[in-house]
N, C-alpha and C positions, 0 to 999 in steps of 0.2 A: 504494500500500500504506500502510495505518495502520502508525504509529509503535508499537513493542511499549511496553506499559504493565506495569511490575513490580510488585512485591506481594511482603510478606514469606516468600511459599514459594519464592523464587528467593534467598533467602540461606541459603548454607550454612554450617554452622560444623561445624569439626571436632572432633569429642572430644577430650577432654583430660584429664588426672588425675583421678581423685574428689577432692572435698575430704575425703573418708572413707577412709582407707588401710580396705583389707580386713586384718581380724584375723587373726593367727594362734592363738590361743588358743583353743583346743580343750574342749567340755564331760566333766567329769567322769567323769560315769554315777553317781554316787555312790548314785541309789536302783535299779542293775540289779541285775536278781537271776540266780542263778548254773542255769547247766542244763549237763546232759551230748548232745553230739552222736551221735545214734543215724544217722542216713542222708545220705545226699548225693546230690541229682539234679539236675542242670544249675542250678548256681550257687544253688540251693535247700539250707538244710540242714532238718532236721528234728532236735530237743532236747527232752528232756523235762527239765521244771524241777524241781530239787532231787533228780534221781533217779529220782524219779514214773511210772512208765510210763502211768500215765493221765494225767497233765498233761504233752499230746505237742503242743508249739508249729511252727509253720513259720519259719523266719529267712532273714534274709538278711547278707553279710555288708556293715559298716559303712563307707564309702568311708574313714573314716580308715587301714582297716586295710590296704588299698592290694588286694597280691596276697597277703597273709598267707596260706599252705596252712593250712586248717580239715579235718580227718579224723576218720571215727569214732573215739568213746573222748573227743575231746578234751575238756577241762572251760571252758566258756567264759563271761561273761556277758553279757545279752541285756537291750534296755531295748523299748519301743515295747508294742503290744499284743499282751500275751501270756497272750489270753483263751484261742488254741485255738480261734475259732471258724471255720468256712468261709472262706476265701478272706480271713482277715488274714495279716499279715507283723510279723515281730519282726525287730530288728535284732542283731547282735553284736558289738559291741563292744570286745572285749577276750576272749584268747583266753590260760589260761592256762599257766603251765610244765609240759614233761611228764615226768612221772614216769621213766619207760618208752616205748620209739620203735620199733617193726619199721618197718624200711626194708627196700628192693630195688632192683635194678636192675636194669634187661631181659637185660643181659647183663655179663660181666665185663672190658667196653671200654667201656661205656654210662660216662661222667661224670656223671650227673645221676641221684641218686639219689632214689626215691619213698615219701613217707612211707605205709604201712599202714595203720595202726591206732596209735593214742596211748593211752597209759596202761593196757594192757593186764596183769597180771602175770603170766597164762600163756600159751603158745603152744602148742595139741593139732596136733599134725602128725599128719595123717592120711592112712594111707596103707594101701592097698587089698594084699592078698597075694596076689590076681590079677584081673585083669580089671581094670584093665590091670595088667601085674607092677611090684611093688615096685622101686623104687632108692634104694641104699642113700648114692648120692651126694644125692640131694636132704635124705634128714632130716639126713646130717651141714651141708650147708650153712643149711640152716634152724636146726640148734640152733646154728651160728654166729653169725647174725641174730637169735636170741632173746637168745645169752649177751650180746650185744655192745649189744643195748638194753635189758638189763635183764630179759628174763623168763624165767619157767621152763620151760625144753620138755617137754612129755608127749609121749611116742610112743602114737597110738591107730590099734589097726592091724583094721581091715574086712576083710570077705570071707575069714574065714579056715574059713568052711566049705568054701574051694575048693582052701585049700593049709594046708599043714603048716605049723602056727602056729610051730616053733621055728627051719624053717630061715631063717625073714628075723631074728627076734629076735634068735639067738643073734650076729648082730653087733655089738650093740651090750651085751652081757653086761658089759663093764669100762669102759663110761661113763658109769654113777649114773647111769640113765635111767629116768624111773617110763613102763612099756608099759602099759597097759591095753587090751584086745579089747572092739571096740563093734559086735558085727555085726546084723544085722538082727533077728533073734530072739533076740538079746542082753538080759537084763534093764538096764534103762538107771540102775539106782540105783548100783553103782561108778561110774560114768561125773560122776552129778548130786553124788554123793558129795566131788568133784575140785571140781566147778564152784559149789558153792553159796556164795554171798555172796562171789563171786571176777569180774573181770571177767576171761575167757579170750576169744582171736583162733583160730581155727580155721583151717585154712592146709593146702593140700594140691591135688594133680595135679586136671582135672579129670576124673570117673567116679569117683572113690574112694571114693563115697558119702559125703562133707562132707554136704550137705544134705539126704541122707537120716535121716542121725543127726541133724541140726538139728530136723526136723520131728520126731522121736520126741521129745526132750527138750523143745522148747516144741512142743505140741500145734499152736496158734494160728499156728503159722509160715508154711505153706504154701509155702514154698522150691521153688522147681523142679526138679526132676532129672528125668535122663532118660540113655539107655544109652550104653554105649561103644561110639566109635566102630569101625571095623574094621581100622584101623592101630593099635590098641592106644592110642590115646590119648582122652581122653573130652569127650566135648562141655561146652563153657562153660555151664553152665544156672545158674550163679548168674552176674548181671553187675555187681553190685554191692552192697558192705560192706555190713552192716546188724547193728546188734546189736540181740536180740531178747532183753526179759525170762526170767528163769527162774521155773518158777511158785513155787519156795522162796526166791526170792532170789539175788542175780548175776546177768550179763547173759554171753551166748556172742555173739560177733561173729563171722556167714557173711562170708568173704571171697569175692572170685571165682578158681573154679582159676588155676592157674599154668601154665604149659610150661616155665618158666624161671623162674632163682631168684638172680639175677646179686650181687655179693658185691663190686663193685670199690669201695665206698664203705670198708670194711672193714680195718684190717691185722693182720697176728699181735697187736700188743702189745695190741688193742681184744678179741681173746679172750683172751686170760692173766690182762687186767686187769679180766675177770668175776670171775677167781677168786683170794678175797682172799690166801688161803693161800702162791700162788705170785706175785700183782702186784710187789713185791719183789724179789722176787730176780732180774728181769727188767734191771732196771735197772747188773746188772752185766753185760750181754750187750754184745758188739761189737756196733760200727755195722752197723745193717741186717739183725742177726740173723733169722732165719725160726722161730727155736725149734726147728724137728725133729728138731735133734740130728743127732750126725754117719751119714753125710760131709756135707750139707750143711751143718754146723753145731757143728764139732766142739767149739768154745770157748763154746756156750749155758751158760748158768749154770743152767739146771734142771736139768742133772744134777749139778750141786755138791749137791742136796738129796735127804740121807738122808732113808728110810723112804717117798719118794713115787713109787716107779719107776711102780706100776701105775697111777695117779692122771697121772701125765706120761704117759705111753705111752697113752693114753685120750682125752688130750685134742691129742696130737697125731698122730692119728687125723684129725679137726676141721680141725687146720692141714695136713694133707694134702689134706680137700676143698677148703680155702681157696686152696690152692696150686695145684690141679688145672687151673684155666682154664675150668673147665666149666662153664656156667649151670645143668643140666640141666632 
């Protein structure tokens, strides 16, 4: 046998440091320009820059941002090409503070609360007075998630060619609740009336006709709907957020139905301290207060406050759905 003959590919050498430490210093963005996030589909956002419903970019988000949650409504900025043409990609960069937050939780054991919709300032709960029947626990839990990030609940109540428009209303008669009726052959100008130059989050059971009154107000929507089920509860035909231009200005945000509306992120003093009136006087309550007033609660300091029984009595109504356990 010949003697093996070597050659410089039989020396190995092992890696070593760079002589270049990797930087940590992070670029700027200083020339990205600001968009709002209209949709979200599998790690895709879609933003329209400056507002613009015509100038509707695709992004992604920026690895500095890690797992930052991105949701419609949020106001971000975007650098890379953001022509809007076929098959580019923008990045995002920076995602800014929200005004306003609907959150939920699948349930009111669920730890892990899920952000909604960002910077929203109204919430249309919408909710059908048959087919499937109303409950009267979901709007109160929902105006509790609205008070508690900041927006204003509208009760907007469908189908009331099927039932007696007053007997679901009249629940909430001493909660300063604005109701408005949006049913199918409904003129839609009170409705546009609420929403114009306003960004509203739409939110309700699924069948309750959400997406049907979405497609009357923006024409161009084409929202899916489709019937209720035969257990009274309605099929998911929207499956995800999207907010759609108003043709006068404002944007309405389609959510996808619910079954559940879970509240465990939530406590009493996160609703009281919507209302500035009573935030206050909260602060003389014993440890652990629940607000309800007695017997749970015979030493709450809202009832040290003249002239507001009906205003207190209204609002913990609220802290009763809070208390209830019930996702619905």
């Amino acid at each position: 046998m010949r003697k093996r003959e070597y050659d410089e590919s039989d020396v190995r050498v092992r890696p070593g440091k760079s002589s270049r430490p990797r930087t940590k210093t992070r670029p700027q963005h200083n020339d990205a320009e600001s968009a709002m996030v209209v949709s979200v589909d599998r790690g895709r956002w879609g933003c329209v820059l400056g507002g613009d419903p015509d100038k509707l970019i695709v992004a992604m988000r920026a690895r500095e941002l890690g797992r930052t949650p991105i949701v419609v409504g949020d106001q971000v900025d975007v650098v890379g090409d953001l022509s809007g043409k076929p098959d580019t990609l923008a990045r995002i960069v920076r995602v800014g503070e929200r005004r306003t937050v609907l959150r939920r939780t699948a349930d009111d054991t669920d730890p892990f609360e899920r952000i909604v919709v960002g910077n929203a300032e109204q919430l249309f709960i919408v909710v059908a007075l048959a087919d499937p029947p109303p409950r009267t626990g979901f709007v109160e839990r929902a105006m509790v998630a609205a008070y508690a990030g900041g927006l204003q609940p509208i009760l907007c109540l469908t189908k009331h060619d099927l039932a007696a428009e007053s007997e679901f209303a009249a629940a909430f008669d001493d909660l300063d609740l604005a109701i408005i009726y949006g049913g199918i052959d409904d003129p839609s100008d009170p409705v546009l009336d609420l929403l114009t130059d306003r960004l509203t989050a739409f939110i309700g059971h699924s069948g309750v006709g959400k997406s049907t009154l979405v497609n009357r107000l923006v024409p161009d929507a084409d929202r899916a709907v489709g019937e209720v089920s035969g257990v009274g509860k309605g099929k998911h035909t929207s499956t995800q957020s999207v907010a759609l231009p108003l043709p006068n200005g404002g944007w309405v945000i389609d959510t996808p139905g619910v079954r559940s509306f879970g509240l465990a992120h939530i406590t009493p003093d996160d609703v009281i301290a919507a209302f500035t009136d009573l935030a206050a006087a909260i602060e003389d309550c014993p440890r652990g207060c629940t607000h309800l007033g007695p017997p749970a609660d015979p030493e709450c300091a809202l009832d040290t406050l003249p002239g507001k029984e009906r205003r207190i009595a209204a609002i913990r109504l609220l802290l009763t759905a809070l208390n209830s356990n019930e996702s619905w």
